[in-house]
N, C-alpha and C positions, 0 to 999 in steps of 0.2 A: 426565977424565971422558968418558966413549962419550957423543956423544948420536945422538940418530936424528931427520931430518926426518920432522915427522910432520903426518897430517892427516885430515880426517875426513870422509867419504864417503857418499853412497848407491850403489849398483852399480843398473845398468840393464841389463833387460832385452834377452836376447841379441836379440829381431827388431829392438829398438829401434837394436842396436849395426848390425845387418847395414844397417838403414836408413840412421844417420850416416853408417857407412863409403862408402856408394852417394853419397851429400851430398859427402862429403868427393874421393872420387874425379871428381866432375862438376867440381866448384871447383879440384883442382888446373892447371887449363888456364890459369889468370892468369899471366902475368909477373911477378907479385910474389914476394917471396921471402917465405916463410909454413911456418914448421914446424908439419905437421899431425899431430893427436895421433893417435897408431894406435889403431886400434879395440878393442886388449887391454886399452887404460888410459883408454878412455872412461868417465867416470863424475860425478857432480852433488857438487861439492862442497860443504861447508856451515860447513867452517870450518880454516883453512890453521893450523897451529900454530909451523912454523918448526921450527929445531931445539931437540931436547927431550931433557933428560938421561935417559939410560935406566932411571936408579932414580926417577924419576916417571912413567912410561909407566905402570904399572900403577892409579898414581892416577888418572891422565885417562883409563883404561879404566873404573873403575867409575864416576866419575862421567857417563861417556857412559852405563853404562846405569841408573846411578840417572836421569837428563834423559831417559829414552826409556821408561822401564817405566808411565807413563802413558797415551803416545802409541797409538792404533791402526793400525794399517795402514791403507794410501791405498795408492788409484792416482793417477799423476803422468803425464800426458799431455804427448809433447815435440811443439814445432811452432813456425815459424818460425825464421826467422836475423837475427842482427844483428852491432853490432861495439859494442865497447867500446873509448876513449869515447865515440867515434860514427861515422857513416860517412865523415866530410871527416877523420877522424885514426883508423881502422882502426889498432889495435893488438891485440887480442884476438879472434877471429870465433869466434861461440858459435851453439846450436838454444836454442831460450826453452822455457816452460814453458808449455803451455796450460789444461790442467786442472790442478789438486791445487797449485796456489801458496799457499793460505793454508796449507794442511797442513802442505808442506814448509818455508817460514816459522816456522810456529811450532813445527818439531822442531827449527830451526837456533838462534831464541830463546832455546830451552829449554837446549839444546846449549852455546850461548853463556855464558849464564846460568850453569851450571852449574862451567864452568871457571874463572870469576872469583876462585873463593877459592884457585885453584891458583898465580894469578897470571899468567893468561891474560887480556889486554883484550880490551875489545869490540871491534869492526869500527872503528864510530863512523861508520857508512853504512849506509843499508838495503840486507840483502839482496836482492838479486835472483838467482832459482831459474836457472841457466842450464848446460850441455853447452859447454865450452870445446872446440872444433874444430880450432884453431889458433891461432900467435903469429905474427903480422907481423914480421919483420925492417927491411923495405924496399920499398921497390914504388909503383905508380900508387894512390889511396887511391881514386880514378874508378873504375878498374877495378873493385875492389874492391865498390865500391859497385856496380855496375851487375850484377857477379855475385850477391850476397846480396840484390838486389832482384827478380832474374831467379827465386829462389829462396823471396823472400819467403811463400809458401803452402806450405811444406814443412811433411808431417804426418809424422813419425815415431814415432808409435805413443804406446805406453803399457807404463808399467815399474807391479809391483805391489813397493810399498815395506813390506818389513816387517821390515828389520833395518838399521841403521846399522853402520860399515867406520869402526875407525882403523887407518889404513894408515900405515907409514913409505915413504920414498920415496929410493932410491939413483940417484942421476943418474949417469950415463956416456957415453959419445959416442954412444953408439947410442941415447940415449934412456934416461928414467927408466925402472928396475924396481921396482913396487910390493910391500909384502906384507901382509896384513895383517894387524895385532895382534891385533886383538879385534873381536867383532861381540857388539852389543847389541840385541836381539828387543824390538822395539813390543809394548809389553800386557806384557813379560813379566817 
């Protein structure tokens, strides 16, 4: 049986991506060894699915827009950096969320919620809204930190969220290629 890594997204705003990328290009100057996400597959994820048989994709498509045909559009303000699980153990370096977190929260609840009867679990952690930047391989965790603090007030704009992305996702040595299945319209 086919299956497709699949997962489910909001897409950000192009000034927002040219901003990351400028973040992203300042912070390459560490020592660390850190695969940084290019700026074509920047995006806020909301819920990672794994791989998924391709004769259920279409299930988990309407149930993403039955969980979203309630929701309104929001704006979703990015700013800040940090690291996941923290800065003395940098293994993820991500931009947070400034504005519209309860928003996005509660379309990712929703979202959640929804795929349960498909036989998708929950998290069983609260989300938290974040732009993955990068994965750490290796490196000074000091570093690390002194760069993402040197960074700390970073405003990267504002995306207007009005459609959710399941996307599958083909890895290669060049990097994953995204595509997406199906996009599900707030309100509609």
């Amino acid at each position: 049986m086919q299956t497709l890594r699949t997962f489910i997204a909001v897409d950000i705003a192009p000034s927002v991506v040219a901003r990351v990328a400028q973040l992203i290009a300042e912070m390459q100057s560490t020592t660390a060894s850190v695969k940084w996400v290019s700026d074509k597959n920047l995006h806020l994820t909301l819920q990672f699915l794994g791989d998924v048989e391709a004769l259920h994709i279409p299930p988990v498509c309407e149930a993403v827009q039955s969980a979203v045909k309630d929701s309104e559009p929001f704006e979703l303000a990015y700013a800040g950096v940090g690291a996941f699980p923290d800065l003395r153990r940098p293994r993820t370096l991500w931009v947070g969320v400034e504005h519209g977190a309860e928003a996005i929260c509660e379309l990712q609840r929703r979202i959640e919620t929804a795929l349960v009867p498909l036989g998708f679990r929950p998290e069983g952690r609260r989300f938290h809204p974040h732009l993955t930047i990068g994965r750490v391989k290796h490196g000074s965790a000091d570093e690390l930190a002194r760069k993402l603090q040197d960074h700390a007030s970073f405003q990267g704009g504002a995306s207007y969220i009005s459609e959710v992305v399941v996307y599958s996702s083909e890895l290669s040595r060049e990097g994953p290629t995204y595509t997406a299945l199906s996009r599900a319209v707030l309100g509609g």
